[in-house]
Rosetta silent file (secondary structure, phi, psi, omega in degrees, C-alpha in Angstrom):
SEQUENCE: XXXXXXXXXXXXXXXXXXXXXXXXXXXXXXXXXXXXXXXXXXXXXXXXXXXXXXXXXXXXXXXXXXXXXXXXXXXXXXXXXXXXXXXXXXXXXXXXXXXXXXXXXXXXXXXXXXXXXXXXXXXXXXXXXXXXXXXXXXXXXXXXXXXXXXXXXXXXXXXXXXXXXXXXXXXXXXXXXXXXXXXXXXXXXXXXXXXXXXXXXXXXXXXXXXXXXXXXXXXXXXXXXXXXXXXXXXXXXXXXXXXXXXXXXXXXXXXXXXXXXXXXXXXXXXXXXXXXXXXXXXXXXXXXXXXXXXXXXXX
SCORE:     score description
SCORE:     0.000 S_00000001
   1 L     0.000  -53.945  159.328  166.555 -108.368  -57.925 S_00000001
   2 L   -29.047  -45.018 -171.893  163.502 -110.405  -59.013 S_00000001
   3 L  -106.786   10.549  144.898  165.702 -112.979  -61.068 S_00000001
   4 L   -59.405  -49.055  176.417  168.457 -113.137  -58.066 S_00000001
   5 L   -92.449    7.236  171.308  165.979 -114.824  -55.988 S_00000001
   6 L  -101.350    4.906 -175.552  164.157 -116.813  -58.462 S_00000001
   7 L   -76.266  -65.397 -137.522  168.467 -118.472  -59.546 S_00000001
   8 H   -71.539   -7.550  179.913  168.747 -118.681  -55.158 S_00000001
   9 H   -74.746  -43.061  172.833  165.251 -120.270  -55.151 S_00000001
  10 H   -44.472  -67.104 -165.808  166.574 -122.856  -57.809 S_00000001
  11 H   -37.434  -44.553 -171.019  169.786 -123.301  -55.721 S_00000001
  12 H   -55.141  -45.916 -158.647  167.749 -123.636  -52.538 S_00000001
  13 H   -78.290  -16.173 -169.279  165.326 -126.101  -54.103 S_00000001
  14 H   -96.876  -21.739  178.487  168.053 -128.242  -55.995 S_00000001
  15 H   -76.758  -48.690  166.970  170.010 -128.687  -52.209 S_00000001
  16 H   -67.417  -30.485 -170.330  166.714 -129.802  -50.622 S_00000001
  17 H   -78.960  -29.019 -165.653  166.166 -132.440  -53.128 S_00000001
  18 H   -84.377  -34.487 -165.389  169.496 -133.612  -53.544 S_00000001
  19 H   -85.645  -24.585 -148.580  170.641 -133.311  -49.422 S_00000001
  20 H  -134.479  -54.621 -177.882  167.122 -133.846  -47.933 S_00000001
  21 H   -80.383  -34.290 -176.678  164.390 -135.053  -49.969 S_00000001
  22 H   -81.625   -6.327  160.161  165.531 -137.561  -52.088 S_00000001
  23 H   -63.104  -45.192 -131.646  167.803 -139.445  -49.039 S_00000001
  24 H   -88.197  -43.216  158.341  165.594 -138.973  -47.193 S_00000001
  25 H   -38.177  -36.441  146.873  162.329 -140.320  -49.496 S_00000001
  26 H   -22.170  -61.922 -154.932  164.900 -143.354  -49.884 S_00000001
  27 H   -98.577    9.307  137.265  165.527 -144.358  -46.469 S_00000001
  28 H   -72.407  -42.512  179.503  161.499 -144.246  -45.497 S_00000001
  29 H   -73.798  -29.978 -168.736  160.733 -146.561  -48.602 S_00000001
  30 H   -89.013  -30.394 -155.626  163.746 -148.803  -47.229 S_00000001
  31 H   -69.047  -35.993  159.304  162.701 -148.271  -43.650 S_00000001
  32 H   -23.092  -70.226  162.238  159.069 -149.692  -44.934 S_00000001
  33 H   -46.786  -56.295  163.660  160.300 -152.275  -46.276 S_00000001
  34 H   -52.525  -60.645  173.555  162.291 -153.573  -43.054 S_00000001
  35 H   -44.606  -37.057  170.921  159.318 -152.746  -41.121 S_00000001
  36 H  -106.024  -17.763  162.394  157.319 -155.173  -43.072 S_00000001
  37 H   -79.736  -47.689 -155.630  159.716 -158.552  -44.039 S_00000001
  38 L    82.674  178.052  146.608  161.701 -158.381  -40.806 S_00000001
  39 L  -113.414   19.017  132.051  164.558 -160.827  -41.172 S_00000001
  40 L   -74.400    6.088  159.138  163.344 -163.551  -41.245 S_00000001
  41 L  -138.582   61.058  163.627  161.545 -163.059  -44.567 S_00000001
  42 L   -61.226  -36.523  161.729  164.086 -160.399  -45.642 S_00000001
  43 L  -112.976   33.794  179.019  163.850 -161.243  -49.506 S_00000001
  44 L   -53.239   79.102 -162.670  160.071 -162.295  -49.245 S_00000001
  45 H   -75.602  -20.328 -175.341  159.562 -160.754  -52.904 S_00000001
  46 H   -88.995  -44.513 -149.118  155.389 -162.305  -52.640 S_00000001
  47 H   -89.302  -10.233  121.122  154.672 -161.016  -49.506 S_00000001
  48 H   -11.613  -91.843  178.997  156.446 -157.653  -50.419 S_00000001
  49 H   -30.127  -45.042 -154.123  153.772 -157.656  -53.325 S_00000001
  50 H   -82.286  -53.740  169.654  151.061 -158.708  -51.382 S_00000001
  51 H   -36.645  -45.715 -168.271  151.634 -155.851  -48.805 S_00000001
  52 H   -66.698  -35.921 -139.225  152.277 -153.238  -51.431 S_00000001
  53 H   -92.152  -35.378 -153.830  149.289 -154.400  -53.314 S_00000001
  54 H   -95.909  -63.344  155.123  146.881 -154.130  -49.372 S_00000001
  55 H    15.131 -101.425  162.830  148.590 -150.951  -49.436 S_00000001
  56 H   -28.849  -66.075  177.282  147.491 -149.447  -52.290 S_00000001
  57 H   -59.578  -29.469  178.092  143.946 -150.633  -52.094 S_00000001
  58 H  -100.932   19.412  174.399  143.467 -148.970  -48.943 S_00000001
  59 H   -69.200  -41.790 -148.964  145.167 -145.454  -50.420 S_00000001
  60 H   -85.047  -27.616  165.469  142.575 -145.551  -52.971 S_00000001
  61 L   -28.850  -54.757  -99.017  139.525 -146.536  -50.394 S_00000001
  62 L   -99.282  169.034  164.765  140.882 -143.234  -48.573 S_00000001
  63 L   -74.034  157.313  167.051  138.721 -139.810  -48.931 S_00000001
  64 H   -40.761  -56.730 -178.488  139.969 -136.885  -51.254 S_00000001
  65 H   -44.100  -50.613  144.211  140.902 -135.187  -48.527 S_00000001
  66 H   -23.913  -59.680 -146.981  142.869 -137.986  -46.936 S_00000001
  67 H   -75.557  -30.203  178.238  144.411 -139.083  -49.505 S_00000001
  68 H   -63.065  -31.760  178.048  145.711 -135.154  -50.058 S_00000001
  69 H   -68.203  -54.281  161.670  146.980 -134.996  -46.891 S_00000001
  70 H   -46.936  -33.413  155.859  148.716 -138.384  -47.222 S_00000001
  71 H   -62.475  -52.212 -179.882  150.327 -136.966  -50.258 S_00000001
  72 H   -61.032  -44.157 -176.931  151.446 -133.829  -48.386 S_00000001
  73 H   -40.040  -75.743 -172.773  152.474 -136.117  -45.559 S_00000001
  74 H   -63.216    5.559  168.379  155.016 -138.207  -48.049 S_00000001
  75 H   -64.274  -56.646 -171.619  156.515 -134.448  -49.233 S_00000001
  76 H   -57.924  -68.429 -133.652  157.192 -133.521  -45.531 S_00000001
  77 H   -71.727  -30.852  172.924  157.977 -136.197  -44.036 S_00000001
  78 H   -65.638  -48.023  169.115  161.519 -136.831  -46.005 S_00000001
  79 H   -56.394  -38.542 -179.455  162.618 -133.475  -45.610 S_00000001
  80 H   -50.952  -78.000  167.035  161.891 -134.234  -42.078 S_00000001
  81 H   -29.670  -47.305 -172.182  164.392 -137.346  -41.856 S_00000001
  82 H   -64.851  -56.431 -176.997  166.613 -135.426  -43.939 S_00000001
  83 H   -66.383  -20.145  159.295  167.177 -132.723  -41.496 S_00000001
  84 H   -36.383  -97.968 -149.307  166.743 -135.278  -38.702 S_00000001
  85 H   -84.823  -10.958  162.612  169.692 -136.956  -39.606 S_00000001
  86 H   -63.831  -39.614  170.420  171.688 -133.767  -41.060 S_00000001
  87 L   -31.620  -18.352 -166.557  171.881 -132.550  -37.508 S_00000001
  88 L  -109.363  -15.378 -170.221  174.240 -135.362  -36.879 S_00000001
  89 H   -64.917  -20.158  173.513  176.522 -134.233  -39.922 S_00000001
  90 H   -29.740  -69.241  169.036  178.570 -132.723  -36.963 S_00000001
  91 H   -25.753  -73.517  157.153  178.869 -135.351  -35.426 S_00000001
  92 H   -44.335  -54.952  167.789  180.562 -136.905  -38.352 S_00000001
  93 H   -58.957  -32.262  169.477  182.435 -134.288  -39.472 S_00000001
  94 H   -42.546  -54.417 -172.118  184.142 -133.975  -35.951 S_00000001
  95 H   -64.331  -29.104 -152.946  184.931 -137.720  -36.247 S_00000001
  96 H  -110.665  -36.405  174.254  186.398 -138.053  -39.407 S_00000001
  97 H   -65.622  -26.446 -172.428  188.435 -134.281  -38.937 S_00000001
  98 L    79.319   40.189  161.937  189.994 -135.936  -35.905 S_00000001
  99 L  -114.041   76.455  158.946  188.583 -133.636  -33.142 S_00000001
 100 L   -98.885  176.406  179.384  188.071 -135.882  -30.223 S_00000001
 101 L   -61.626  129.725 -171.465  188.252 -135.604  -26.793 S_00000001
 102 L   -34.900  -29.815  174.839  191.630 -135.193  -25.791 S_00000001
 103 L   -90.248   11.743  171.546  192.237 -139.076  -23.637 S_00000001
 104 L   -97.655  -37.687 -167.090  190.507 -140.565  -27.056 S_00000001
 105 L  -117.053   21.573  165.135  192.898 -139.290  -29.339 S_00000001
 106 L  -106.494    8.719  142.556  196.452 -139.017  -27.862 S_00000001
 107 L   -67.653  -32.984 -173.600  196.904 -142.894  -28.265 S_00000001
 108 L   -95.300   -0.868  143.661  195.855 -142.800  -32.350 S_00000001
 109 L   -53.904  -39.043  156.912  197.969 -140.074  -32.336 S_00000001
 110 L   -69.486 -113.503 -164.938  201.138 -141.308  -30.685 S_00000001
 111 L   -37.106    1.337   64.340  201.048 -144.210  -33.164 S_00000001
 112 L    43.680  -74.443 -171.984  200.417 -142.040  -36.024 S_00000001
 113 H   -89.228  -47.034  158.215  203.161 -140.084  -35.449 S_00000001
 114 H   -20.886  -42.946 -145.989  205.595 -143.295  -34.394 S_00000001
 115 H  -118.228  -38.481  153.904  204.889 -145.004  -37.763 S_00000001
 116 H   -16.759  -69.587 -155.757  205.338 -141.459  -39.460 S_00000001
 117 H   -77.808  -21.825 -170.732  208.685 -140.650  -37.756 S_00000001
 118 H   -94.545   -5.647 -141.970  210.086 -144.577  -38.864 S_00000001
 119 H  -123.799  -36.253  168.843  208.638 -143.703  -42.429 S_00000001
 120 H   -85.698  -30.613  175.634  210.725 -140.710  -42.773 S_00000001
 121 H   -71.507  -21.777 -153.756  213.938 -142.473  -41.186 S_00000001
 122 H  -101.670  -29.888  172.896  213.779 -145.014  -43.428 S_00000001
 123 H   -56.086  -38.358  174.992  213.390 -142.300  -46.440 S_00000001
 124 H   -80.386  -32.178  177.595  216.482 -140.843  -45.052 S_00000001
 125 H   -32.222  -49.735 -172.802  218.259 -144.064  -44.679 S_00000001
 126 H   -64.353  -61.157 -165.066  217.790 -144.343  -48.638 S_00000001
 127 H   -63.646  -21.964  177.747  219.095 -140.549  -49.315 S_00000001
 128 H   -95.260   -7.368  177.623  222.214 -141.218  -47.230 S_00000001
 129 H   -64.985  -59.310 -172.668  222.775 -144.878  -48.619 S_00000001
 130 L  -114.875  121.315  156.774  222.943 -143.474  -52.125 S_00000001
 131 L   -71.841  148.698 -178.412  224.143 -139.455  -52.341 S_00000001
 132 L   -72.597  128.602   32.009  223.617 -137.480  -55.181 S_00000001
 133 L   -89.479 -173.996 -169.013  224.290 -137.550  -57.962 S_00000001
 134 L  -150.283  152.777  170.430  221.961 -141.065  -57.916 S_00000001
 135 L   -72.914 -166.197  163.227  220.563 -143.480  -60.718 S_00000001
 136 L   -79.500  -35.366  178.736  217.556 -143.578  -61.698 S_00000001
 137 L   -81.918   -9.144  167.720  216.552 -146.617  -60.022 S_00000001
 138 L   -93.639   -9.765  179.565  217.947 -144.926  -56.474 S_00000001
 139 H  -114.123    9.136  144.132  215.743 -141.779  -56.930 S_00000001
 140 H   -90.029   -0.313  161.124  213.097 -143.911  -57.698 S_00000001
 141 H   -90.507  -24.574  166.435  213.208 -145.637  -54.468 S_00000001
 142 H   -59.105  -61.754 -167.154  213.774 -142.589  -52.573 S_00000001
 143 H   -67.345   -3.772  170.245  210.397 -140.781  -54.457 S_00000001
 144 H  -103.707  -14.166  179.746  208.510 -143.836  -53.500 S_00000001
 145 H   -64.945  -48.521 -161.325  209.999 -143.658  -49.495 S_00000001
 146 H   -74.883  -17.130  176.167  208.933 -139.902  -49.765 S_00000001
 147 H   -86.553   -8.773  174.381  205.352 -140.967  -51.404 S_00000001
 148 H  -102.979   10.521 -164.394  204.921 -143.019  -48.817 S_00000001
 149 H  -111.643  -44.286 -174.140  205.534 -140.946  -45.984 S_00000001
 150 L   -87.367    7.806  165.883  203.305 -137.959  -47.612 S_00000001
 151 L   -73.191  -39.034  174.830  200.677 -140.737  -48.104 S_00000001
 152 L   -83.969  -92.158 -174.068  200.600 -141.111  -44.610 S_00000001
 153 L  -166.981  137.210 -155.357  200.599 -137.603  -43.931 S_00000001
 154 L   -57.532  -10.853  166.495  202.153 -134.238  -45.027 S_00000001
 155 L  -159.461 -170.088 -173.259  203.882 -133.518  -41.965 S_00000001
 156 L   -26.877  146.469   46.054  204.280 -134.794  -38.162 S_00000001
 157 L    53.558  106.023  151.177  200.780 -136.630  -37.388 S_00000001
 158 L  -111.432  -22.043  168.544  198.780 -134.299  -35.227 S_00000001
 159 L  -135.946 -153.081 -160.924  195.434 -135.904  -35.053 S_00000001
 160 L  -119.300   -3.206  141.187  194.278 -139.170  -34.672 S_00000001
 161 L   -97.186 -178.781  176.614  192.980 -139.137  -38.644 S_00000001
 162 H   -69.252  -44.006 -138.813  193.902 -139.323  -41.981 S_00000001
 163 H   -75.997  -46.447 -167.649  191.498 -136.602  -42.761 S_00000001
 164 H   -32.356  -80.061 -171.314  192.401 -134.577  -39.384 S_00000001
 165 H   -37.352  -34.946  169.644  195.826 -134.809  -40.344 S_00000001
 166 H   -74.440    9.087  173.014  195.606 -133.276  -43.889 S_00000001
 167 H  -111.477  -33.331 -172.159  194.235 -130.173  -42.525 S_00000001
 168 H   -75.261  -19.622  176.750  196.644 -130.197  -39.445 S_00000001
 169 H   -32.807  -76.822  176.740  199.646 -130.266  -42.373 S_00000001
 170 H   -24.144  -57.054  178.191  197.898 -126.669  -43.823 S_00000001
 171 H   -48.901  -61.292 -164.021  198.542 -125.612  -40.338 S_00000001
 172 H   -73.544  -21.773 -174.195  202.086 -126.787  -39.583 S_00000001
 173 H   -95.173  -30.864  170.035  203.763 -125.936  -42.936 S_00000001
 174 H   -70.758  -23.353 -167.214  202.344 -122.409  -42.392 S_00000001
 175 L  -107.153  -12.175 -177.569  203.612 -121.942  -39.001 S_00000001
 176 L  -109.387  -34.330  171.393  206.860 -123.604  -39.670 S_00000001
 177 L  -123.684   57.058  146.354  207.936 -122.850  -43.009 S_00000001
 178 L   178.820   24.112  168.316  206.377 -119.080  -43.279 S_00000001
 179 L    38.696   49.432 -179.464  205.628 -118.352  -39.455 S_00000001
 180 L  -108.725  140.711 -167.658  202.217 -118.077  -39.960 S_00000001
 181 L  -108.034   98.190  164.308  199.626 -118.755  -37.420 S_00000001
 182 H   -15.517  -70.951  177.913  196.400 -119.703  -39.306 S_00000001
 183 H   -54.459   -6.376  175.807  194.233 -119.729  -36.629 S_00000001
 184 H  -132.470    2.902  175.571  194.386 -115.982  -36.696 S_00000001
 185 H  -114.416  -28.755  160.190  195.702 -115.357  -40.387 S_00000001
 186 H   -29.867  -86.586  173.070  193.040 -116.968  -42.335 S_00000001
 187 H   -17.309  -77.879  168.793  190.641 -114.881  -41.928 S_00000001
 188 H   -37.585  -66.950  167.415  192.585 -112.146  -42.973 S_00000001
 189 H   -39.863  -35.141 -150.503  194.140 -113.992  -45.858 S_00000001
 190 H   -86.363   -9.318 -176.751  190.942 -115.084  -47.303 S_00000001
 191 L   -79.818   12.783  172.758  189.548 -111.253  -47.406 S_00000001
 192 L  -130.491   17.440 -179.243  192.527 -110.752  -49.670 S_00000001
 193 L   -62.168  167.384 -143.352  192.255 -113.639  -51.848 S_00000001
 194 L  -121.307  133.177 -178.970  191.828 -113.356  -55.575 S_00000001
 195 H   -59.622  -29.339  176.810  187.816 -114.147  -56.252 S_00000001
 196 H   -68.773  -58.614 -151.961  188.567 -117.686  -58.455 S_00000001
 197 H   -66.463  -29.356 -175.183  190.699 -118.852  -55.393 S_00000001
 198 H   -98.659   14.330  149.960  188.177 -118.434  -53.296 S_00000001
 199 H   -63.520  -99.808  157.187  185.854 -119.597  -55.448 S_00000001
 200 H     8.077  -83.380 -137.886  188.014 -122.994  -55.602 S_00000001
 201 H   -69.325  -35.104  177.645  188.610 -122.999  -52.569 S_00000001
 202 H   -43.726  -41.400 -169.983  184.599 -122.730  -51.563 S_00000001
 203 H   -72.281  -44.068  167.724  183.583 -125.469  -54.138 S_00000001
 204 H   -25.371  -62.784 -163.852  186.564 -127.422  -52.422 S_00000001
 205 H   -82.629  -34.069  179.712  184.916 -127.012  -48.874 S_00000001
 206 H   -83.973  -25.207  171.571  181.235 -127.764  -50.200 S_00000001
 207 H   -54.621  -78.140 -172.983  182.381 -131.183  -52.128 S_00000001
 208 H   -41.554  -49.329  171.917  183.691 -132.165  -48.503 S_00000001
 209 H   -63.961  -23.485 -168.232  180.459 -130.633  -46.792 S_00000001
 210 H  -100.330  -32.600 -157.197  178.064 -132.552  -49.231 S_00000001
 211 H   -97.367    6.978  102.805  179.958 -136.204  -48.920 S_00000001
 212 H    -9.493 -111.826 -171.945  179.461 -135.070  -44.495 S_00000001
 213 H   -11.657  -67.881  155.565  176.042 -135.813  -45.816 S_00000001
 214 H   -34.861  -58.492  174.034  176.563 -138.766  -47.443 S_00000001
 215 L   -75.954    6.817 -153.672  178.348 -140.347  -45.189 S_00000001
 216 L   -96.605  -36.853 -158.234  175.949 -139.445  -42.108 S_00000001
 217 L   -60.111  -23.044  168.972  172.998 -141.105  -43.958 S_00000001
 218 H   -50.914  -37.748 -154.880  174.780 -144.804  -42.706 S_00000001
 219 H   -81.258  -31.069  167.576  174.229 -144.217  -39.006 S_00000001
 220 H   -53.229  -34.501  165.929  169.905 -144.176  -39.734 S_00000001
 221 H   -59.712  -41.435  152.854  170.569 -147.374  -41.486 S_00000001
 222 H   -11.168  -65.862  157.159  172.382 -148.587  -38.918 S_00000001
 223 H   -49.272  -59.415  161.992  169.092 -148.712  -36.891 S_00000001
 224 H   -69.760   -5.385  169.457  167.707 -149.881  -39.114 S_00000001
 225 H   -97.241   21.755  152.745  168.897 -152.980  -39.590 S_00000001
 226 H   -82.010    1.103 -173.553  167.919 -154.395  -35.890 S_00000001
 227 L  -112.215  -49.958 -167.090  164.689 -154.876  -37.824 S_00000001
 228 L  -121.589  120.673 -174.514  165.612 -155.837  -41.605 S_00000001
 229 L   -57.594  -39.506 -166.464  169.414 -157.147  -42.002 S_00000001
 230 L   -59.796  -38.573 -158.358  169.790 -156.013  -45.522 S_00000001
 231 H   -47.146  -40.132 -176.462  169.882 -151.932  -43.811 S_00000001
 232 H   -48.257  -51.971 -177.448  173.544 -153.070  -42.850 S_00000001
 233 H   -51.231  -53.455 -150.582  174.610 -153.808  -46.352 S_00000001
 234 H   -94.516  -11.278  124.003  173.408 -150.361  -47.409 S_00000001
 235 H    14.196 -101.568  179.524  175.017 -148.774  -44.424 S_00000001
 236 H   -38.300  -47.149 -168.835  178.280 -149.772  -45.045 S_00000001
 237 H   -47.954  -46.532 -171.461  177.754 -148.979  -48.760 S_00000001
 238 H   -83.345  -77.144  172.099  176.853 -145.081  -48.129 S_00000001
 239 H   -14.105  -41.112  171.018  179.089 -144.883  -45.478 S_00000001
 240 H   -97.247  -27.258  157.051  181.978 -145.747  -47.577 S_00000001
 241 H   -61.583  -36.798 -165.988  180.910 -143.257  -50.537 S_00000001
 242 H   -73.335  -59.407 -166.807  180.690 -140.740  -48.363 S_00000001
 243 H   -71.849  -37.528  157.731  183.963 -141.040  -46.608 S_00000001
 244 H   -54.803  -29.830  177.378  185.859 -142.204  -50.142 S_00000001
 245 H   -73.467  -44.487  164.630  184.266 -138.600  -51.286 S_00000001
 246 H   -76.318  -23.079  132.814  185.408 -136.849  -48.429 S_00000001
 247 H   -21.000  -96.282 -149.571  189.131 -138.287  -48.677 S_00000001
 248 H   -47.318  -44.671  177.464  189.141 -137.321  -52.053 S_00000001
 249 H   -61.265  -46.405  175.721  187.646 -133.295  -51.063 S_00000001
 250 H   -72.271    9.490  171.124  189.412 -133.039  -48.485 S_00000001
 251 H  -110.495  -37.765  161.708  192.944 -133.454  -50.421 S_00000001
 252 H   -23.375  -76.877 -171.906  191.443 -131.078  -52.462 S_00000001
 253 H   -74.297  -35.119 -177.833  190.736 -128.250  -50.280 S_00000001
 254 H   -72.046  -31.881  170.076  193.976 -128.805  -47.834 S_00000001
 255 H   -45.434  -68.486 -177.330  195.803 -128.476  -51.441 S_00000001
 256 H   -59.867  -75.633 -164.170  194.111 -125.148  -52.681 S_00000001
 257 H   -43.859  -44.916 -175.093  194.696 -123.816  -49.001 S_00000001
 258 H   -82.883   -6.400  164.142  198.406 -124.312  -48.467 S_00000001
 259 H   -76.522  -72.787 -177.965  198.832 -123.032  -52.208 S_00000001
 260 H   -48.475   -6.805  164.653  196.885 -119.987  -51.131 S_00000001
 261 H  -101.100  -36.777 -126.698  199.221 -119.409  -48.503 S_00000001
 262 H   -98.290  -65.013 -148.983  202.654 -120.432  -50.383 S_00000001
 263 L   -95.897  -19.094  177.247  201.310 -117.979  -53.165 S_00000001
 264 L  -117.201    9.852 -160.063  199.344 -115.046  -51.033 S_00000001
 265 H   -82.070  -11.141 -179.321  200.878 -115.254  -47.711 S_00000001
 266 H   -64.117  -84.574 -160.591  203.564 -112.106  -48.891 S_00000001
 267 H   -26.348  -44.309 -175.934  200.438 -110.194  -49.293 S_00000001
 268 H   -79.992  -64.870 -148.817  198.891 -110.380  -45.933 S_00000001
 269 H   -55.635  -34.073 -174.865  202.491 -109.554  -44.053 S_00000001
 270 H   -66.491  -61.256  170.880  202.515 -106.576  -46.862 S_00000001
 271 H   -18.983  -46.630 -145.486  198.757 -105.420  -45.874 S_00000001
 272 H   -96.258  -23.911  176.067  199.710 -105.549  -42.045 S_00000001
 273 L    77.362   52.848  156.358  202.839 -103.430  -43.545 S_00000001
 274 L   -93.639  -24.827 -170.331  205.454 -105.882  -42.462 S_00000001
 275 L  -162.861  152.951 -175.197  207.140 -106.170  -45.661 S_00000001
 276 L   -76.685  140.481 -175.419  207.445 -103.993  -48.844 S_00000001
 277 L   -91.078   -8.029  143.138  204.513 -104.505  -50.903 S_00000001
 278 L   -60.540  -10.219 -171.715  207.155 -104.130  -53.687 S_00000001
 279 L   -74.648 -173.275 -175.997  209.247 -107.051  -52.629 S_00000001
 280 L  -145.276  161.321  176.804  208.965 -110.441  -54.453 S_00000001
 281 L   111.695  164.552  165.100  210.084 -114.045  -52.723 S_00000001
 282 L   -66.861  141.053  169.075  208.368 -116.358  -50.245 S_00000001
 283 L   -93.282  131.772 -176.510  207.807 -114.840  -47.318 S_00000001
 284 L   -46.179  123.607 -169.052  210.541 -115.310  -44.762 S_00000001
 285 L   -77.055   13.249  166.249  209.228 -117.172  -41.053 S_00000001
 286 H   -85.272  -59.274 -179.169  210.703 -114.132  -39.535 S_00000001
 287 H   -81.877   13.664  157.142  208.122 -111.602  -41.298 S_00000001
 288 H   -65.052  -89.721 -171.664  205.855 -115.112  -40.736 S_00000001
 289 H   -40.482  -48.750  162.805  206.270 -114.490  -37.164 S_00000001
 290 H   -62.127  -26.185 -145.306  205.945 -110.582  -37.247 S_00000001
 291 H  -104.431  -39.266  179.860  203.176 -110.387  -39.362 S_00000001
 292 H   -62.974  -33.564 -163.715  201.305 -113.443  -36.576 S_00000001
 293 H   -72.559  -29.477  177.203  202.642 -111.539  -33.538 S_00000001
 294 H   -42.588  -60.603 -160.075  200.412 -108.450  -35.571 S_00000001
 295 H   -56.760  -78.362 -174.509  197.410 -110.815  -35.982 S_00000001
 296 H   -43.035  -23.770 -160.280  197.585 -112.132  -32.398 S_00000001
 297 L     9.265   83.044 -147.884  197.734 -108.904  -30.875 S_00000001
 298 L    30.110   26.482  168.064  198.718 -110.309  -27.538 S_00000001
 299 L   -83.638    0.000    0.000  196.392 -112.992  -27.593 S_00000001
């Protein structure tokens, strides 16, 4: 038991440094900095010096005691900002998932789904211009109509993001091609998952949860740059890692999920004793449907 909690002490201690302290010791040394050029001497590099340099001399002036405290002070004080502005990863994550309030998001939604629905007609346009069998150079404009349509998004446009949307996909292809309701078979599913998937799928979910982080750390910057101009620059900068990171997790994890259904979704209707736990095949949106109407239990 003793070396289980000195590993989770590691774990703990490498997630404050990486999520809390070292952002957050960052964006106090930049906030410093703003605080003392301004913008109108935003790349003063002497008077930067000369400040660091008044600085210094009056650290060292300072009593032991002070000075310990001043030390403890810059320890704290990051984790403080860090949790400061993680409180806000909601906030983000909300934004970026495509859960706004409903009269915000059925206009990016509508148009979404508009530029979707001509994106698929135009896909079909191609498969009925040239019928199978086809050259090679007609199925390679059909596979780029169809890459561009699941580029946009894997099925009808349900939320008013990209991001939204690859998660609303998981959803729609479960309830439509295996009659599964999610919102009440997940759960269930994932207690019967094989431990690597849900291992996968966890690592999946925390990649996405850590670049939430990332990207939250822009909106402090934000602020900061009513004082010092440069804050903008680095803004944008984080902002766009984080949300290029969270793209990229979040095709990840909507992947691994609708494979865990495609490949375990037999199982739960077999569990619930809907289907023989000897059969084999995709499960059928009729034992989809039975196995949800279980789940739901008139709910």
């Amino acid at each position: 038991m003793g070396g289980f909690f000195q590993e989770l002490a590691k774990v703990l201690a490498q997630r404050w440094l990486s999520l809390l302290a070292i952002p957050g010791a960052f964006f106090i040394a930049v906030a410093w900095l703003g605080v003392t050029l301004g913008h109108a001497k935003a790349w003063d590099h002497t008077l930067l010096s000369q400040r660091a340099t008044a600085v210094a001399t009056a650290v060292t002036k300072l009593p032991a005691g002070a000075q310990v405290l001043l030390v403890v002070a810059f320890l704290v004080a990051p984790a403080g900002v860090g949790f400061a502005v993680q409180a806000l990863a909601g906030v983000t994550r909300r934004l970026w998932l495509g859960q706004w309030p409903r009269q915000l998001a059925a206009l990016p939604v509508r148009r979404r789904r508009a530029r979707w629905h001509r994106l698929v007609a135009k896909r079909r346009c191609l498969e009925d211009d040239s019928p199978e069998p086809r050259t090679a150079r007609e199925q390679d404009l059909v596979d780029a109509a169809a890459d561009r349509v699941n580029r946009m998004a894997m099925a009808e446009p349900g939320r008013p993001t990209w991001m939204g949307d690859r998660i609303h996909a998981v959803e729609s292809v479960a309830l439509h091609r295996s009659g599964l309701d999610l919102t009440f078979g997940w759960p269930r599913l994932w207690l019967l998952l094989p431990e690597t998937t849900r291992t996968e799928l966890s690592n999946a979910h925390a990649a996405f949860a850590a670049a939430v982080a990332t990207g939250t750390w822009a909106l402090p910057y934000l602020v900061l740059a009513a004082f010092w101009w440069p804050a903008a620059v680095i803004a944008v900068l984080v902002g766009l890692t984080g949300w290029a990171r969270a793209r990229a997790a979040i095709t990840d994890l909507s992947s691994l999920a609708e494979a865990a259904v495609d490949l375990h979704g037999r199982e739960l209707a077999a569990a619930l004793g809907v289907v023989d736990p000897e059969g084999t095949g995709p499960l059928t949106v009729d034992d989809g449907e039975r196995t949800t109407a279980l789940m739901r239990k008139g709910r």
